[in-house]
C-alpha positions as CSV (number, residue, x, y, z in Angstrom):
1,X,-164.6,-10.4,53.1
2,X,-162.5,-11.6,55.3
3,X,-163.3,-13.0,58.8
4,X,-160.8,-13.3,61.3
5,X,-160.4,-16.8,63.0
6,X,-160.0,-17.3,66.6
7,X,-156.9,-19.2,67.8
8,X,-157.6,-21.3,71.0
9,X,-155.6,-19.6,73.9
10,X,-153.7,-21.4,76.9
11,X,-154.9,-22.2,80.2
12,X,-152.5,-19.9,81.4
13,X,-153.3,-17.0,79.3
14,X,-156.7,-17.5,79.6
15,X,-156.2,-17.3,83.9
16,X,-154.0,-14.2,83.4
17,X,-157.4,-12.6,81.6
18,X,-159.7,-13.6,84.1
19,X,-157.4,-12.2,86.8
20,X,-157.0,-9.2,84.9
21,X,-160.6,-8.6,83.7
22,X,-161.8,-9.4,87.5
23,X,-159.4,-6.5,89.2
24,X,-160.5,-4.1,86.3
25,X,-164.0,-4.9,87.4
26,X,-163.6,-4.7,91.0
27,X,-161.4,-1.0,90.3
28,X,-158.0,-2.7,91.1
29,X,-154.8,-3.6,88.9
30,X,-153.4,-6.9,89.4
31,X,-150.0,-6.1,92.1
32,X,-147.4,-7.7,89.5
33,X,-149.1,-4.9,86.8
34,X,-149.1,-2.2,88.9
35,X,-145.8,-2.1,90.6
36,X,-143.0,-0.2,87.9
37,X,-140.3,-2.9,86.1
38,X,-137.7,-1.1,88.0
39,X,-138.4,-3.0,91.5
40,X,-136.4,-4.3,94.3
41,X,-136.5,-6.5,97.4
42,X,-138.4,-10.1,97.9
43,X,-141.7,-9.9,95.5
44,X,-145.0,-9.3,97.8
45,X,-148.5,-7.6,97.1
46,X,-147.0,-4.3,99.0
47,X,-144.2,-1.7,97.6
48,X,-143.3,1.8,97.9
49,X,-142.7,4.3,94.7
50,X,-139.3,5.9,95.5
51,X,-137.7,8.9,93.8
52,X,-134.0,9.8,94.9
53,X,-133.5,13.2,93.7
54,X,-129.6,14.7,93.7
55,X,-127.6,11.9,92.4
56,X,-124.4,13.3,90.8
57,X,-124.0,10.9,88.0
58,X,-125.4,7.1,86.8
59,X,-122.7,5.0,87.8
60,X,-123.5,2.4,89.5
61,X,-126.0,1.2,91.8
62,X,-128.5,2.4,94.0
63,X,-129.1,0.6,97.6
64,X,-132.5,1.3,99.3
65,X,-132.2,-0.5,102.7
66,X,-135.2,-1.2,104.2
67,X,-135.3,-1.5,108.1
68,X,-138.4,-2.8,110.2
69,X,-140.2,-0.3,113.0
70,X,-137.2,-1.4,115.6
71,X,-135.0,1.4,116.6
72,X,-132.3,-0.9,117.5
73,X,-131.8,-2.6,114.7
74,X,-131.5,0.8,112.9
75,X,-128.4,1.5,111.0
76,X,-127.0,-2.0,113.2
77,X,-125.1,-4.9,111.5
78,X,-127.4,-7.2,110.5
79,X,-130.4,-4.8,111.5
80,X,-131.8,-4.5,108.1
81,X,-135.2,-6.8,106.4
82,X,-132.9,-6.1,102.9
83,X,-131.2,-4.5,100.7
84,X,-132.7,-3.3,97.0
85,X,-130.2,-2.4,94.3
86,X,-131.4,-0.7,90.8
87,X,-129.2,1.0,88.4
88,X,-128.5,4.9,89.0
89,X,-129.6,7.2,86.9
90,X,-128.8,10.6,87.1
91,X,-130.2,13.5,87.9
92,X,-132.8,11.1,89.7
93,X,-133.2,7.4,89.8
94,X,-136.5,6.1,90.1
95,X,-137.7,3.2,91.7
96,X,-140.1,0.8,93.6
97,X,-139.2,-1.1,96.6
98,X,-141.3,-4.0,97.8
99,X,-142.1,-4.3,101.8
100,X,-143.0,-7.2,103.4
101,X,-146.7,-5.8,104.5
102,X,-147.9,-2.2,105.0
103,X,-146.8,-0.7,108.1
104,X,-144.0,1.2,109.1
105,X,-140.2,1.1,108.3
106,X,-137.2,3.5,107.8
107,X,-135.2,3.7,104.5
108,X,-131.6,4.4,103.9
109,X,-130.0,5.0,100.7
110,X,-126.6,5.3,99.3
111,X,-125.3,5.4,95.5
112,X,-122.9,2.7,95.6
113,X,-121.0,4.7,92.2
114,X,-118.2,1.3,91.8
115,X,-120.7,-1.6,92.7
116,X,-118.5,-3.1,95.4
117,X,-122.2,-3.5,97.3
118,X,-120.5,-1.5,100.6
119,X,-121.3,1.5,101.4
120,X,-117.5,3.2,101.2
121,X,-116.0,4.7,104.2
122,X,-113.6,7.0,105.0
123,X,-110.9,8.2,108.1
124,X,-111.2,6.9,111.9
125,X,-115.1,8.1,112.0
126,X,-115.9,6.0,109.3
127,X,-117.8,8.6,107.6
128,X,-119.5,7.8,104.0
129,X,-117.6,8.6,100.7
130,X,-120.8,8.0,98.6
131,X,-123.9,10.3,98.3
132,X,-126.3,8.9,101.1
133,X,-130.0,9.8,102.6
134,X,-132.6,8.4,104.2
135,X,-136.5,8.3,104.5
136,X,-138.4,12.0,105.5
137,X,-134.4,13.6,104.6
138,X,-133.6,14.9,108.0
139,X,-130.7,16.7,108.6
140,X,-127.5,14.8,109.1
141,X,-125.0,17.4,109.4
142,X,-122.9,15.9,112.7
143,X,-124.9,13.0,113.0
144,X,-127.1,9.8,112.0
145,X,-130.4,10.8,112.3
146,X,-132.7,9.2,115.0
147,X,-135.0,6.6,114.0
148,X,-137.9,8.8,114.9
149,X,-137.2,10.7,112.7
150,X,-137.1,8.5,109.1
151,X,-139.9,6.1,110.2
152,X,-142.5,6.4,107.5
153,X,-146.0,4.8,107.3
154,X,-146.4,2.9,104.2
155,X,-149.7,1.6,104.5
156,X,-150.8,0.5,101.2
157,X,-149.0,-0.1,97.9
158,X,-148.0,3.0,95.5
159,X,-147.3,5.5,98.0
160,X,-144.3,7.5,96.8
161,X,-141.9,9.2,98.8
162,X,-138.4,11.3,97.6
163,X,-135.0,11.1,99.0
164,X,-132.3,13.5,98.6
165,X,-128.6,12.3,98.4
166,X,-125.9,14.4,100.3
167,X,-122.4,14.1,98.7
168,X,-119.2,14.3,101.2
């Protein structure tokens, strides 16, 4: 019969199971587990699940800019915390983008389709030539939308929300 022989395991290792067994114990999943591989933005214990639905084809990348609660800096030079980029993927590309701490923010995304990391523009109003949305997917038919109305309340890690891309 054969018995199986037990290998002495790292320090490291060793932490890592502790940690895990702990949060198992206590109902939780260690953040760094739980969060998809597919994540953006400055690691932190907080992120948001994020489905953009619509988008035409996988070229690409896809930018999630995450603003702070601060109407002015909405949509400003300068005015955004960061910007995540994941690969497309098309009919949806899925997603998780870290936030600093729960609270509340606004998201806008665009499918950057050649990678240039700018949002392309077009003609004297400088309107997008990529597919673009933004966080609650209010209308944007001869406008930006207000900040009112794409502030969402993330407060605690693996809420999901879906955006839809509009195509010029």
């Amino acid at each position: 019969m054969n018995t199986p022989t037990r290998r002495p395991i790292g320090l490291k290792a060793a932490a890592l199971a502790f940690a895990v067994a702990a949060s198992t114990l206590a109902g939780g999943i260690p953040a760094a587990m739980a969060a998809a591989p597919n994540c953006a933005g400055p690691k932190s214990d907080t992120w948001i699940n994020v489905t953009v639905d619509g988008v035409r084809n996988g070229n690409g990348l896809m930018a999630v800019t995450l603003y702070a609660d601060e109407p002015r800096k909405f949509l400003a030079k300068k005015g955004s915390l960061y910007v995540g980029r994941v690969d497309a993927d098309a009919p949806e590309t899925r997603m998780c983008l870290f936030v600093p701490k729960p609270g509340v923010y606004a998201l806008a995304v665009y499918h950057d389709e050649d990678s240039s990391t700018n949002l392309k523009r077009s003609g004297v109003l400088g309107l997008p030539e990529e597919g673009f949305g933004f966080s609650n997917n209010p209308p944007t038919i001869a406008s930006i939308p207000s900040f009112r109305s794409v502030r969402l309340n993330i407060a605690k890690s693996g809420l999901s929300t879906r955006i839809h891309l509009k195509y010029p």
